[in-house]
One Martini backbone bead per residue (centre of mass of N, CA, C, O) as a GRO file, in nm:
protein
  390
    1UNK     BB    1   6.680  14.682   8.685
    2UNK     BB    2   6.934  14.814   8.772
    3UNK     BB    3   7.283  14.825   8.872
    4UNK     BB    4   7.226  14.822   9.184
    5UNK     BB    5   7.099  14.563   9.178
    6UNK     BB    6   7.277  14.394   9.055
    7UNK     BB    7   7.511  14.397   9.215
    8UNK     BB    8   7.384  14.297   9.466
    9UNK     BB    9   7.306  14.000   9.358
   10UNK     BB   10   7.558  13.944   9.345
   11UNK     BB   11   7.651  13.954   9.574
   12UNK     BB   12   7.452  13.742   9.726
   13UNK     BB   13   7.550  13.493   9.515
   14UNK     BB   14   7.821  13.518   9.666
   15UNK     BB   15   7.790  13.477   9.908
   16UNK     BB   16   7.580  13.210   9.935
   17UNK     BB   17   7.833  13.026   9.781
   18UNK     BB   18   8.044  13.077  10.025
   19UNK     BB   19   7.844  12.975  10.253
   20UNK     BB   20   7.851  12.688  10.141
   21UNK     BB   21   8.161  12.633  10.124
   22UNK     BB   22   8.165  12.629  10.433
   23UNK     BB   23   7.924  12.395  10.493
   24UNK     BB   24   8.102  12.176  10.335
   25UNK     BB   25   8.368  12.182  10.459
   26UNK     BB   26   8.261  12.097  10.740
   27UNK     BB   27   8.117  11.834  10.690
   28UNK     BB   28   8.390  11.684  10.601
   29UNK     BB   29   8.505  11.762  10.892
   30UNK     BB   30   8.347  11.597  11.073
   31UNK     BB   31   8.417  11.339  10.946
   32UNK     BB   32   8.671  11.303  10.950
   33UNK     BB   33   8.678  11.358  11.266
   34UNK     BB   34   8.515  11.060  11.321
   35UNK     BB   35   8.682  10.893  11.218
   36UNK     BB   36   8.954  10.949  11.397
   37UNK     BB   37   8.812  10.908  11.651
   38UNK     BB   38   8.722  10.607  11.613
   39UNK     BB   39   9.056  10.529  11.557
   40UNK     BB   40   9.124  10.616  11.843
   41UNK     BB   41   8.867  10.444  12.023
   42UNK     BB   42   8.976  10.148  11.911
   43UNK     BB   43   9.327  10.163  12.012
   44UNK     BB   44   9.296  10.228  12.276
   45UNK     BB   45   9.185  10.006  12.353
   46UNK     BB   46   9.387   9.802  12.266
   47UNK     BB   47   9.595   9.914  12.470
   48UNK     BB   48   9.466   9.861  12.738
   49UNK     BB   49   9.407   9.526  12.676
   50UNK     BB   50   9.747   9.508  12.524
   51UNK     BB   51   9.890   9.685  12.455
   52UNK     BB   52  10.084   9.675  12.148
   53UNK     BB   53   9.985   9.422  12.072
   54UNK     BB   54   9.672   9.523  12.048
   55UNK     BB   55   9.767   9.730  11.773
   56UNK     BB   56   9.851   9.478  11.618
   57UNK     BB   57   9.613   9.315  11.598
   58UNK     BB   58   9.427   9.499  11.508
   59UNK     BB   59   9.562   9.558  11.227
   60UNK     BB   60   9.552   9.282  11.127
   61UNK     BB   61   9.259   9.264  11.128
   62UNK     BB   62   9.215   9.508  10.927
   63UNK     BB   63   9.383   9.371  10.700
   64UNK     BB   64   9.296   9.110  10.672
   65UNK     BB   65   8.961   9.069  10.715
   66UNK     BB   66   8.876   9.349  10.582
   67UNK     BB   67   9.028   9.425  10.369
   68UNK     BB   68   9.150   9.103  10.287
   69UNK     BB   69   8.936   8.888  10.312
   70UNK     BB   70   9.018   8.607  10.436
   71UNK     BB   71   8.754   8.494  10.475
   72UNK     BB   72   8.699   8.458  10.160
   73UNK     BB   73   8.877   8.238  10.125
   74UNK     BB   74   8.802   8.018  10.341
   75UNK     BB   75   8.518   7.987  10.173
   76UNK     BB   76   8.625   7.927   9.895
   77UNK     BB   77   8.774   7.671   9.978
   78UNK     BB   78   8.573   7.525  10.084
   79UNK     BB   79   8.368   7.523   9.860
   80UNK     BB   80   8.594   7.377   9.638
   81UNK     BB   81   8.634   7.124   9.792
   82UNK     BB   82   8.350   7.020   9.757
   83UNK     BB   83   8.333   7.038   9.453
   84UNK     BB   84   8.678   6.939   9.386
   85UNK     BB   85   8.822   6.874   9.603
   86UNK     BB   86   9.074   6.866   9.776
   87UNK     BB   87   9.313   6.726   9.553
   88UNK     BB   88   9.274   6.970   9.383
   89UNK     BB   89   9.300   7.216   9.583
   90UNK     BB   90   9.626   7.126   9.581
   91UNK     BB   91   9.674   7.210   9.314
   92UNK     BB   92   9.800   7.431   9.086
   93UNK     BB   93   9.489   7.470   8.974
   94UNK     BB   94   9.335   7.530   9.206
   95UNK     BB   95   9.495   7.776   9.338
   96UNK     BB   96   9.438   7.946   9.138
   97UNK     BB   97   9.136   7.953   9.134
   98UNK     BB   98   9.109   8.097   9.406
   99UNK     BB   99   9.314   8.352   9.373
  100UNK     BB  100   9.112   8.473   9.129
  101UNK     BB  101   8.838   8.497   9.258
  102UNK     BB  102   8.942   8.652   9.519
  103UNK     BB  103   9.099   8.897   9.420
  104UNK     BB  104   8.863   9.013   9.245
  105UNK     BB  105   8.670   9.036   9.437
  106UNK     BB  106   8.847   9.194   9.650
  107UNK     BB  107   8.901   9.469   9.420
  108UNK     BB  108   8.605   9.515   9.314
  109UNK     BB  109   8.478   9.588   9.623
  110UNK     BB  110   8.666   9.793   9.696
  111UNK     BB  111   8.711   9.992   9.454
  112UNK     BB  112   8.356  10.051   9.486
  113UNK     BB  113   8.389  10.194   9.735
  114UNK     BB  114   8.627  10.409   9.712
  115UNK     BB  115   8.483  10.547   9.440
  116UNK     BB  116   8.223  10.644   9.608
  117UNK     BB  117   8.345  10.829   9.825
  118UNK     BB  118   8.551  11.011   9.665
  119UNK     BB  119   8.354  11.122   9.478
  120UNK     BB  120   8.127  11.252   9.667
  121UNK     BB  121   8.334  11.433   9.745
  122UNK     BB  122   8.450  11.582   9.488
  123UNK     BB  123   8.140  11.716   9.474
  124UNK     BB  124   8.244  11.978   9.629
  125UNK     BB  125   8.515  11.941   9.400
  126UNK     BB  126   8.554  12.161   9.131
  127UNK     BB  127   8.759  12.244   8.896
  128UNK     BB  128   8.713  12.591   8.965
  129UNK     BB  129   8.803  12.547   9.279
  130UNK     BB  130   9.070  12.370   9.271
  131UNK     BB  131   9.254  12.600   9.082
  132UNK     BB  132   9.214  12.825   9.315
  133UNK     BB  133   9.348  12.660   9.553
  134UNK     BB  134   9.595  12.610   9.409
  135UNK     BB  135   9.667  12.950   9.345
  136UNK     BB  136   9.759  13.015   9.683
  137UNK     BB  137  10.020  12.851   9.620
  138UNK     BB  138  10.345  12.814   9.623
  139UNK     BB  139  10.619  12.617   9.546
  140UNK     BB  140  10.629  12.319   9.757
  141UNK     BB  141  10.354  12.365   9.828
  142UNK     BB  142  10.217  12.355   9.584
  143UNK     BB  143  10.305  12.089   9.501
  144UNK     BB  144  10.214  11.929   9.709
  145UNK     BB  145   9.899  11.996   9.669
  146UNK     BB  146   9.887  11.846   9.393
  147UNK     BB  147  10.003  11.575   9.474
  148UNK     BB  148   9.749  11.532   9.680
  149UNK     BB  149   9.532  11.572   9.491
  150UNK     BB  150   9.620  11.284   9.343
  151UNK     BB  151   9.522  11.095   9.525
  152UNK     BB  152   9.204  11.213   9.518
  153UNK     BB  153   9.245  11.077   9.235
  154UNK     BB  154   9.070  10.817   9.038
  155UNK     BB  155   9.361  10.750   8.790
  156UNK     BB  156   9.526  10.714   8.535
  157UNK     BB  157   9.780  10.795   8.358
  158UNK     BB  158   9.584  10.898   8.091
  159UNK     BB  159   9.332  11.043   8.296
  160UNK     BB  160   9.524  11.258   8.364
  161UNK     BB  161   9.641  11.440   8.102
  162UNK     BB  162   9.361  11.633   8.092
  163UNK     BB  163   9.403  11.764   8.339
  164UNK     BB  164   9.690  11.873   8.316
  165UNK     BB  165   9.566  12.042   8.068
  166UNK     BB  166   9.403  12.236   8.208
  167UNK     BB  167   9.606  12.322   8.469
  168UNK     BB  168   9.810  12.489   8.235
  169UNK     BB  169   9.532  12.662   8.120
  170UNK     BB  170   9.515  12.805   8.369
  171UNK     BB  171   9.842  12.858   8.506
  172UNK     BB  172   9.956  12.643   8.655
  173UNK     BB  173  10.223  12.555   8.731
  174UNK     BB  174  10.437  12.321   8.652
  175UNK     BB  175  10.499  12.166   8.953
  176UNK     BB  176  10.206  12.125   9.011
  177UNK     BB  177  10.116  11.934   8.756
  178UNK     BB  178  10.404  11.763   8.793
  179UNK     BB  179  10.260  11.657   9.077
  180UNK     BB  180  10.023  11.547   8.987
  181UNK     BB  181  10.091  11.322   8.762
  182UNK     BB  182  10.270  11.159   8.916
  183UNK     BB  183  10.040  11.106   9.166
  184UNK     BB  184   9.775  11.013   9.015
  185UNK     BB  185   9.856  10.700   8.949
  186UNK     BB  186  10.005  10.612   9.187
  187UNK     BB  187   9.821  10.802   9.448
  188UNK     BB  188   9.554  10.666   9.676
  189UNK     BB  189   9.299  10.547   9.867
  190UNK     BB  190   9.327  10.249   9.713
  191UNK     BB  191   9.636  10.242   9.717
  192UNK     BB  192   9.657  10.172  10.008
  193UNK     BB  193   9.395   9.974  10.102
  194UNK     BB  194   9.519   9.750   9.890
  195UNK     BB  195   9.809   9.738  10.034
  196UNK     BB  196   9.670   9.681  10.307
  197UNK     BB  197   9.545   9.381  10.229
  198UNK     BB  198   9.830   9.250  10.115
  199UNK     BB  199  10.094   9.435  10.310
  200UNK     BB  200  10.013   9.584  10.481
  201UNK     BB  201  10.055   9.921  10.666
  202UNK     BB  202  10.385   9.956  10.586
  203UNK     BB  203  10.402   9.933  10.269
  204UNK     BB  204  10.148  10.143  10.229
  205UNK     BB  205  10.309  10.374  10.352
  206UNK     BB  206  10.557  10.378  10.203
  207UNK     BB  207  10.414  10.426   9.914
  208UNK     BB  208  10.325  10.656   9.941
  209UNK     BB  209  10.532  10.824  10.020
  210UNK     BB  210  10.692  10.818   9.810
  211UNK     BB  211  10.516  10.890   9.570
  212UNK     BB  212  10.532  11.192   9.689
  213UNK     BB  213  10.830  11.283   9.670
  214UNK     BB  214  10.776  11.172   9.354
  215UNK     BB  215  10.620  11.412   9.276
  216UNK     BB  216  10.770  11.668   9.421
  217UNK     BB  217  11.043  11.668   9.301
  218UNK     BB  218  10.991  11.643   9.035
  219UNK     BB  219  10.817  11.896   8.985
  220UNK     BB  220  11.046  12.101   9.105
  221UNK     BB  221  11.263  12.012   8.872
  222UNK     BB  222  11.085  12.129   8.627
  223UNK     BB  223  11.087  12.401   8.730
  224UNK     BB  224  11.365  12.528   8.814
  225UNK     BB  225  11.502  12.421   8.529
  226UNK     BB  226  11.249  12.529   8.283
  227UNK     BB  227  11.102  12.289   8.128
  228UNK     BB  228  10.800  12.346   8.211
  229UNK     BB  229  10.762  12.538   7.898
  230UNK     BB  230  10.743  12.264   7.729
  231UNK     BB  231  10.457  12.327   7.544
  232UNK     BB  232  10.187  12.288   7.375
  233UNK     BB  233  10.075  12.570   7.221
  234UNK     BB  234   9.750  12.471   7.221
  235UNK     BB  235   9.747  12.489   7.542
  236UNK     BB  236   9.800  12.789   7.600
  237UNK     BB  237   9.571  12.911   7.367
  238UNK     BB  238   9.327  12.834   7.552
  239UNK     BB  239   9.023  12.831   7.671
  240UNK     BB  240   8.906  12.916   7.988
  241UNK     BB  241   8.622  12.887   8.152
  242UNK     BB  242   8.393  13.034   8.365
  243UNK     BB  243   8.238  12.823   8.591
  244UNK     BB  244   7.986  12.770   8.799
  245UNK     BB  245   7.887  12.575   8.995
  246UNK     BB  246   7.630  12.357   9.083
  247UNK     BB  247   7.426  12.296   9.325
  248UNK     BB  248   7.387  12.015   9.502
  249UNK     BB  249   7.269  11.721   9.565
  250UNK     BB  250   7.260  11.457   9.754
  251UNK     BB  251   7.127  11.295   9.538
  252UNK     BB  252   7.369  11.413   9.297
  253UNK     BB  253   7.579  11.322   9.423
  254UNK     BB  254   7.527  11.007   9.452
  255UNK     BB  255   7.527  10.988   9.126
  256UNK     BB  256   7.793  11.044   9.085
  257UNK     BB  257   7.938  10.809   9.231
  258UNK     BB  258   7.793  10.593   9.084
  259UNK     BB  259   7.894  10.692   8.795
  260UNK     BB  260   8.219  10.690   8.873
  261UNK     BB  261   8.211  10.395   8.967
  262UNK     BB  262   8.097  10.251   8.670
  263UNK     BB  263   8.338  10.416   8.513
  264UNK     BB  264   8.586  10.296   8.614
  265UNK     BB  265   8.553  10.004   8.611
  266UNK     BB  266   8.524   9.967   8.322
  267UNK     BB  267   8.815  10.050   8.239
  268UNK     BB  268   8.973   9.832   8.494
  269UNK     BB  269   8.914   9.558   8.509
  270UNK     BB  270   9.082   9.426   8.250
  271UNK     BB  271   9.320   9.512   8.476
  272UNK     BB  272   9.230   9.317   8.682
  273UNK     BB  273   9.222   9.034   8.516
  274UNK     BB  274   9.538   9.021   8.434
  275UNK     BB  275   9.659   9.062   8.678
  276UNK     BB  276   9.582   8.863   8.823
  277UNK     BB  277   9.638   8.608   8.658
  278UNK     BB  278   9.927   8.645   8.625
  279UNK     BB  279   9.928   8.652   8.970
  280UNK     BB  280   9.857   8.332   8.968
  281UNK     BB  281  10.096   8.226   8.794
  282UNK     BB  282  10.307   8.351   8.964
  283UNK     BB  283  10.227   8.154   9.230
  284UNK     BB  284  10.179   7.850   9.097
  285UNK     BB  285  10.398   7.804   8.843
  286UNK     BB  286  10.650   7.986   8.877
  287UNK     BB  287  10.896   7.912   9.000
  288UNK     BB  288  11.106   8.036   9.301
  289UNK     BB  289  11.389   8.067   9.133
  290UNK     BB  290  11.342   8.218   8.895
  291UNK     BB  291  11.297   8.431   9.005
  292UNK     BB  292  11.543   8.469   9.212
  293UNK     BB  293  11.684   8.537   8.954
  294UNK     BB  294  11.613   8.789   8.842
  295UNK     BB  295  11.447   8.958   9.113
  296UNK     BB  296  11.635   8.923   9.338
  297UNK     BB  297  11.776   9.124   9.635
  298UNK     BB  298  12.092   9.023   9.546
  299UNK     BB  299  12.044   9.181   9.294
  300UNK     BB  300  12.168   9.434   9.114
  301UNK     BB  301  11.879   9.421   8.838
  302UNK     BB  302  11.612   9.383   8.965
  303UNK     BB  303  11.511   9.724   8.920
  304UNK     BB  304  11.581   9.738   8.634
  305UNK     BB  305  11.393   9.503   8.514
  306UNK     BB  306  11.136   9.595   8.659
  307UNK     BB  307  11.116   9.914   8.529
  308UNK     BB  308  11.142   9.799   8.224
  309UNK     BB  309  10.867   9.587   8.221
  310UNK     BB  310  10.663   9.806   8.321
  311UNK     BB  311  10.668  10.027   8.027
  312UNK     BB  312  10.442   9.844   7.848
  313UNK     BB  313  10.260   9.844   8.068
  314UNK     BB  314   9.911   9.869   8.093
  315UNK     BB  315   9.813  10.009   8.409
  316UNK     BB  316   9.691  10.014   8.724
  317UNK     BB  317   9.732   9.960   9.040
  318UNK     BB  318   9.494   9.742   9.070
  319UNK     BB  319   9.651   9.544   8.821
  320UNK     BB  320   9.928   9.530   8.992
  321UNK     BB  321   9.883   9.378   9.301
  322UNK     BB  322   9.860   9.103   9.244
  323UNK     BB  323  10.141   9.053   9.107
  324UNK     BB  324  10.314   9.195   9.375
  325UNK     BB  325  10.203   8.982   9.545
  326UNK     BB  326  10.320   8.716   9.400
  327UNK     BB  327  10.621   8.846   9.469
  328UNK     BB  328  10.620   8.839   9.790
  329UNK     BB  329  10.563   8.520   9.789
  330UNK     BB  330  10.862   8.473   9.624
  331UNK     BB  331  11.080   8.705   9.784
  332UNK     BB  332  11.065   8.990   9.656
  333UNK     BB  333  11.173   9.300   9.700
  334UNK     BB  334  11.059   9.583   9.786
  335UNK     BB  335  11.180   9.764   9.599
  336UNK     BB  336  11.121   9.587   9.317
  337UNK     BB  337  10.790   9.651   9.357
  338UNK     BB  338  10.807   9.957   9.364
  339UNK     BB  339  10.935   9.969   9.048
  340UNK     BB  340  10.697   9.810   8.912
  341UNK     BB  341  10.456   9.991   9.004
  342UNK     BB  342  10.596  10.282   8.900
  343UNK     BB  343  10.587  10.199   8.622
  344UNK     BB  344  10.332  10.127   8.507
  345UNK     BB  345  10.188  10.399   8.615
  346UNK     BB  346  10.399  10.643   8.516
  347UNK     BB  347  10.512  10.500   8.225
  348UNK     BB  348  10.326  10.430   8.028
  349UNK     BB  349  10.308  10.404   7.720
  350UNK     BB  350  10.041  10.534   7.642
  351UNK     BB  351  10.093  10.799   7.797
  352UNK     BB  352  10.396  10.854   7.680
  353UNK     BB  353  10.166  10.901   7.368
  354UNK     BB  354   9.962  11.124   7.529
  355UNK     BB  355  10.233  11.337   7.635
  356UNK     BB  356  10.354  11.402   7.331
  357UNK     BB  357  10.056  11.574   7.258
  358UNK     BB  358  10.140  11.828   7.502
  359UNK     BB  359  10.462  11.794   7.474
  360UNK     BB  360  10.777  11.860   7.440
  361UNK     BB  361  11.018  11.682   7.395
  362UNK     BB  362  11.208  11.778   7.639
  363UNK     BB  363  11.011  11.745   7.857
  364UNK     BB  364  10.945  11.419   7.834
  365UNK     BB  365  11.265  11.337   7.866
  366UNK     BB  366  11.293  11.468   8.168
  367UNK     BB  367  11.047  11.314   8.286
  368UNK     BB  368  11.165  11.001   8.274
  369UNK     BB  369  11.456  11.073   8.369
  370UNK     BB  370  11.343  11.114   8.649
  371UNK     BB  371  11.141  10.929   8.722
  372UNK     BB  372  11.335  10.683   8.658
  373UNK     BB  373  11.558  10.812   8.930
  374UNK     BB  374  11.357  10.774   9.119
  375UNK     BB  375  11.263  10.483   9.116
  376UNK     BB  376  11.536  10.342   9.141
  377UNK     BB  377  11.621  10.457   9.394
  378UNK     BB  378  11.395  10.318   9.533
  379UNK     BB  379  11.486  10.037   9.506
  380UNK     BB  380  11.741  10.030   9.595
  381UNK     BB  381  11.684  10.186   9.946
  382UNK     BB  382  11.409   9.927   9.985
  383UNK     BB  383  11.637   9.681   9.952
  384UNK     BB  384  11.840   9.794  10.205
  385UNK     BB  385  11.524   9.785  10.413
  386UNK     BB  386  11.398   9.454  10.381
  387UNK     BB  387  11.429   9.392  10.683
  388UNK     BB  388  11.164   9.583  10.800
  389UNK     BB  389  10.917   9.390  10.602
  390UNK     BB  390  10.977   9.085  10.714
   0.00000   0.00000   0.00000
């Protein structure tokens, strides 16, 4: 074979190639659009048959029944009452017992629904794919994708930064890189559905948008003030392969998707059972008084002291919601909750002795003091606003 015929063949490899991410990317898009069609057409009927208060019920239904398992609470009541008596559970421990078996299967069974459908996706955009779009866009824009970027990775935050050093030695810059680091442990399509199972869809839409809010700002403001440039040397130093992905098929698709879903599972179980324990304990044994007296919406350090406990507990998103959970219903502030699901997550002490030996203390120091003043601000400004969420 000549210079010329490999010339054409390699450009044959790569239109079909590029002929394939564009037939998997419109079927993406066609799902993407059914679901979205689905549930425009679930609505409408809502709207029709009892207009406002009907897509009211509506989403309560998908909350409560659906995403919250609600009835599975009350089949474990019924259940746990025949075989240990109302009487029993209706005390203090009846009721723990109940909340931690609940909460755990509930948060077990969406978790695995969740990591197997995003990895699926996933599996269409391989990190020298992600690279290439990533490297499209400047400026906020860059950020905002970075930040997005985010959502769709279930990664804890030391998980999330081997890939931050990965897109670093890429060339991607900081703002992009800094914007995906902040928004990936924080926010993601597990945490949405399951604080939509927990707290509604206003609470969950909310803690969505600010956390990325504060992926972008902080971001931004790492890149332009130039701090993001302070890496340590042998992350810039590093090479880094240009390997093309091979095709998968739907098989080896699902064989991943189910990979990543049972290597996830490992890894946060024991943080969503420490998580619900918790939860459970604050919910049936800790007085409602004591709770609002350190954490009440009405204090003006509540939203400090639950930042400061959430930076020491190393746990994700779905470890925190069981906590979160059983302090919404002593009473405590949506500010305050928010604070301290976002310290837990974006700040825990192990992730920011794994990110220690990634950048110089500079870029570290800047880094917590943004996120750390982006939270409390999120705190006190939600804590001003908790009369719009209950």
């Amino acid at each position: 074979m000549d210079e010329h015929d490999k010339f054409a063949t390699n450009d044959q490899k790569q239109n079909d190639e590029q002929q394939k991410c564009f037939v998997n990317r419109r079927k993406i898009l066609f799902i993407l659009l059914g679901v979205i069609a689905a549930i425009g057409i679930m609505i409408g009927i809502a709207a029709i048959l009892d207009g406002v208060n009907g897509i009211k019920v509506l989403g309560n239904f998908i909350s409560d029944q659906i995403l919250g398992m609600k009835w599975l609470n009350s089949l474990l009541g019924t259940a746990f009452a025949s075989m240990f008596g109302a009487e029993f559970m209706a005390t203090r421990w009846g009721g723990a017992i109940q909340f931690f078996i609940y909460d755990t299967i509930k948060i077990i069974v969406l978790l695995c629904i969740l990591i197997f459908l995003i990895s699926y996706i996933q599996s269409y955009f391989p990190p020298e794919r992600t690279k290439k779009l990533l490297g499209k866009y400047k400026g906020i824009w860059a950020n905002t994708m970075g930040a997005l970027l985010g959502t769709v990775t279930p990664f804890c935050s030391c998980s999330s930064i081997p890939i931050f050093m990965g897109f670093t030695r890429a060339g991607i810059t900081s703002g992009v890189t800094f914007s995906f680091l902040i928004s990936s442990p924080l926010v993601d399509l597990g945490a949405f559905i399951l604080l939509s199972s927990v707290f509604g869809f206003p609470i969950a839409i909310t803690y969505v948008i600010v956390g990325l809010v504060l992926a972008i700002v902080g971001g931004t403001i790492i890149e332009k003030t130039g701090v993001g440039k302070n890496v340590q040397d042998f992350i810039l130093q590093g090479t880094l392969a240009d390997v093309e992905s091979e095709e998968l098929s739907k098989k080896d698709r699902l064989i991943y998707a189910k990979d990543q879903m049972f290597s996830t599972l490992k890894k946060v179980w024991i943080y969503i059972l420490v998580g619900v324990g918790i939860g459970a304990a604050i919910h049936n044994f800790i007085p409602a008084d004591w709770i609002q007296f350190l954490l009440g919406q009405d204090k003006w350090y509540s939203v400090l002291i639950a930042s400061v406990i959430g930076v020491p507990m190393y746990a994700d998103i779905f470890g925190t919601i069981p906590v979160a959970e059983a302090l919404f219903f002593k009473g405590v502030g949506i500010g305050t909750i928010l604070s301290f699901m976002m310290s837990v997550t974006a700040l825990s002490l192990p992730s920011m002795i794994m990110l220690s030996k990634a950048v110089k203390p500079k870029l570290l120091f800047w880094f917590i003091v943004i996120v750390v003043l982006g939270i409390v601000a999120i705190g006190y400004i939600f804590n001003a606003l908790n009369f719009l969420f209950v």
